[in-house]
Structure formats: structure tokens, C-alpha cells
N, C-alpha and C positions, 0 to 999 in steps of 0.2 A: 504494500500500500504506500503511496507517496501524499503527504500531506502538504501543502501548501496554503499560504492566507493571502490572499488580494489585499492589501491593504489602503488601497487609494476608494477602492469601492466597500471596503470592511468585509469582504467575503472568505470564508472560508471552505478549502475545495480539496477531498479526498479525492482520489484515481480521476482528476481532473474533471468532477462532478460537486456542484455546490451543498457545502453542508446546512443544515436548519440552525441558525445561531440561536444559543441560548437567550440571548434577551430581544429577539425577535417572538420566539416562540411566548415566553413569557407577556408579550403582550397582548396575547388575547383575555387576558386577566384583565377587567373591567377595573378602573379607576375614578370612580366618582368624584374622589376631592380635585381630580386636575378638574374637571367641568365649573368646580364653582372657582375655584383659583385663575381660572384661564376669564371669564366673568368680570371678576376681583380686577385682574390686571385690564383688560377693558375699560370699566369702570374708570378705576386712576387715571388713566390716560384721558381720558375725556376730561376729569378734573382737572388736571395739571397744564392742559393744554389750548384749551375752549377759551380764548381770550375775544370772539367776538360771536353770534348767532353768523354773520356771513362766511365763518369758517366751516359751522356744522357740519356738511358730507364732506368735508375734508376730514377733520378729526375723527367722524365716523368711520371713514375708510382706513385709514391708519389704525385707529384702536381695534378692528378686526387680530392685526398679526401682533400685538401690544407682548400676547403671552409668550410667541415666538421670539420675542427680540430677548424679553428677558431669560429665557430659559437660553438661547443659542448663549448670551452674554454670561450667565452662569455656569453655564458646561465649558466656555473655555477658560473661566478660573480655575474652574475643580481639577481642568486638563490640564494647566499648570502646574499646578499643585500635587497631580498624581505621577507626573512628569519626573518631578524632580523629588519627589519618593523613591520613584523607579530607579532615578540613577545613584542616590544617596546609597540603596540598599545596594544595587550590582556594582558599582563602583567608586564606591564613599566619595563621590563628588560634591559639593557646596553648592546648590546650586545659586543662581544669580536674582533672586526675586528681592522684593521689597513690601513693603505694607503687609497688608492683613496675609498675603500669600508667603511672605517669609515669616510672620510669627506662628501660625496656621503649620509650617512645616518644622519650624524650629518647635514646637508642641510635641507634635508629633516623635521626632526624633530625640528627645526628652522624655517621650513616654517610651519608648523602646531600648532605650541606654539603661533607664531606672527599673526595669521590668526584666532584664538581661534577656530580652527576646533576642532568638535568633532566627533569622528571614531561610527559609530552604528553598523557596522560591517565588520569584519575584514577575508579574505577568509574563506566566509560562501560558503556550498557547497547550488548546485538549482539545480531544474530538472522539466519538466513541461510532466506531463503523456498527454496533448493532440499532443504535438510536438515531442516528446518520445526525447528528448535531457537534457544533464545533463553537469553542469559545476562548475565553481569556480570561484567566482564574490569576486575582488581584496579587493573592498571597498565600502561598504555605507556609507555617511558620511554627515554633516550637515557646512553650511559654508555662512555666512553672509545673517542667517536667511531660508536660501531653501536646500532641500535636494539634491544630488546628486550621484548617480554612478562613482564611481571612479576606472581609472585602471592604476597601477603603469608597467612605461616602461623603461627599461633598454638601449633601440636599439639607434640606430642614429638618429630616426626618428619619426613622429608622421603619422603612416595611418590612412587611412578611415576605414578598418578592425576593427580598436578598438573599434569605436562608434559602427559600427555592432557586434560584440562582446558583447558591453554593453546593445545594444538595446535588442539581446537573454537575457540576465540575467535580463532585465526588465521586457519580458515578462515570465519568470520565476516566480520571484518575485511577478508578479501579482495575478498567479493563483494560485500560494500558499498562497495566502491571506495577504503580506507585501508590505508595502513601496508603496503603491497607488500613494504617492504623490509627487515622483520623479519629482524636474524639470527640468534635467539635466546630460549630462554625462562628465564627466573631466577628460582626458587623463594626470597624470603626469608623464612629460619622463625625469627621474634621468641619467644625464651623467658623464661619469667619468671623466671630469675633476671639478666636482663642481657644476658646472649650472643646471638650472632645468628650464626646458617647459615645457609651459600649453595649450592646447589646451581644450576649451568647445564647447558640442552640443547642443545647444534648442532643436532643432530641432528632436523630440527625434521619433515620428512616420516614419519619414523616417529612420532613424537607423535603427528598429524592424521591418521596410518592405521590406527593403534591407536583413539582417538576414533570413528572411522567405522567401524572393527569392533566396537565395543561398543553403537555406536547401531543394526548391522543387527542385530545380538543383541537390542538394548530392543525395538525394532518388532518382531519377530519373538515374541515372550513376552508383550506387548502383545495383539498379534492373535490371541494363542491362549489369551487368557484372555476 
């Protein structure tokens, strides 16, 4: 089998056929709060910007993609941010940031020095030819004495998504013959003002059957369109 990732289109491609990404699949998981968030952001926009009635279908139009600009403008902090994790951990480099994204990392790495974590792998790509899905698992890592699956978040929030997220890359993991002996998955959510949330899952079989019921859902929605 030869594995390969597209990286300019994010695809990931066994014997030069496309795999089902993990958080593609993931996404037919219904999220109600973006609906009222995306709203929210709307909303504001029209506050912050409404300076005459002759602008109205202007402002209108624009506040349409309000949610897009902040979410695209948020995802390339967090890419920063997850950036210069990645190389800190593969190649103890410093990286070159400032403001809330260098204290946000310098936390971070502050919490893994004082915790004597040690990283075993750092976004390693997976992909499991019986599930035909292929992804990019944040972090392996080892941490007072047990191993764990780690995934670094950026958002406001800690979902249940992540754990099933991490349950897919466990069973990845498996069948490529590593890390058997996972006991655990750890959400760490980096906020920008400093702070940092932990949430852990034991409970790591329902993660990975939760995972594999939203993936018979993708194929299934897939095949019927």
C-alpha cells in the first residue's frame, strides 16, 4: 500500500485513491450552536457597521459571510499557534510570534516542561485501509507514567467531536500496528487570553464507536447522493 497526502487540496490518498478524512466524516454531526453563533456574528456586524439607512443592502450583504471572516481569521491564529507547537516539539525551535500567540505558546510549553510530558509524536499522518479514512492525529504523548492521544484546540470550547476524533486516530493507530496501549484521550484547548483546558476521556471504546457510527452515517449520505 503506498500512502500519500495532497496537501495543497488536504486530501489524503491510499493506492492513489482518496481516503474519507476524519473530520470530514465527522461532520455530519449536527451542530446547532454554530447556527445561533453564525446569527450572533450577523447580528454585530450590522451593529458595528450600519452608520447610515442608505447603506442597508450593503451591510446586509456583507453580514451574510460576517461568521466566515471570523472563523477563517480565527483558524489562522490557532494555525499559528499549532505551527509553532509542531516545531517546538520536532525541533525545539522558538518560534517567532508575539502577543496573545507567543504567550498562548509560551503556556503551553510551560505546561509540558512542569508536567515532564514527553511528545512521541507530533502531527503524524494515519489512515486505516479497512475504514478507508485518513487523518492527522495532533499528538501522542506520555504523561505521568500512561500514554495518551492528545488534541490541541484553539476554539472557545471543549466538544464531544474531539474525543470522537481521537477515538478514529486510535483506531488508526491500531491497525497500523502503534501505540496499542493508549489509555486515554486529552483535549488541550489553548485560549487566547492565556488559560488553558483540559478535558480527558477513559472512556476510550465509546469514542471509537461513536466515530464509526458517524462514519456508517457519512457513507450512507454519500451513497445517496
Amino acid at each position: 500500500m503506498t500512502y500519500k497526502f495532497d496537501d495543497k487540496n488536504h486530501i489524503h490518498i491510499l493506492d492513489d485513491k482518496p481516503l474519507h478524512g476524519v473530520t470530514t466524516v465527522l461532520s455530519v454531526i449536527s451542530k446547532p450552536q454554530l447556527i445561533s453563533w453564525a446569527a450572533r456574528m450577523a447580528t454585530e456586524y450590522v451593529r458595528d457597521n450600519l452608520k447610515s439607512m442608505d447603506d442597508l443592502e450593503i451591510v446586509l450583504e456583507e453580514a451574510k459571510n460576517a461568521h466566515r471572516r471570523k472563523k477563517e481569521k480565527a483558524g489562522d491564529w490557532g494555525t499559528a499557534v499549532h505551527l509553532a507547537i509542531e516545531e517546538w516539539i520536532k525541533d525545539n525551535k522558538e518560534p517567532k510570534l508575539k502577543g496573545e500567540q507567543k504567550m498562548v505558546f509560551d503556556k503551553f510549553k510551560n505546561w509540558a516542561k512542569e508536567n515532564k510530558v514527553e511528545f512521541l509524536e507530533s502531527e503524524k499522518h494515519l489512515y486505516s485501509k479497512e475504514l478507508w479514512v485518513g487523518g492527522i492525529v495532533d499528538l501522542v504523548l506520555m504523561m505521568d507514567g500512561k500514554k495518551y492521544i492528545g488534541d490541541k484546540k484553539t476554539s472557545s470550547g471543549i466538544y464531544n467531536e474531539a474525543f470522537f476524533q481521537m477515538g478514529a486516530y486510535d483506531l488508526c493507530l491500531r491497525e497500523m500496528g502503534g501505540y496499542e496501549d493508549i489509555e486515554g484521550y486529552l483535549v488541550i484547548n489553548l485560549k487566547k487570553d492565556g488559560t488553558i483546558d483540559f478535558k480527558r476521556a477513559d472512556n476510550m471504546e465509546i469514542n471509537r464507536q461513536a466515530f464509526l457510527a458517524a462514519l456508517t452515517l457519512y457513507k450512507i449520505i454519500n451513497s445517496l447522493e
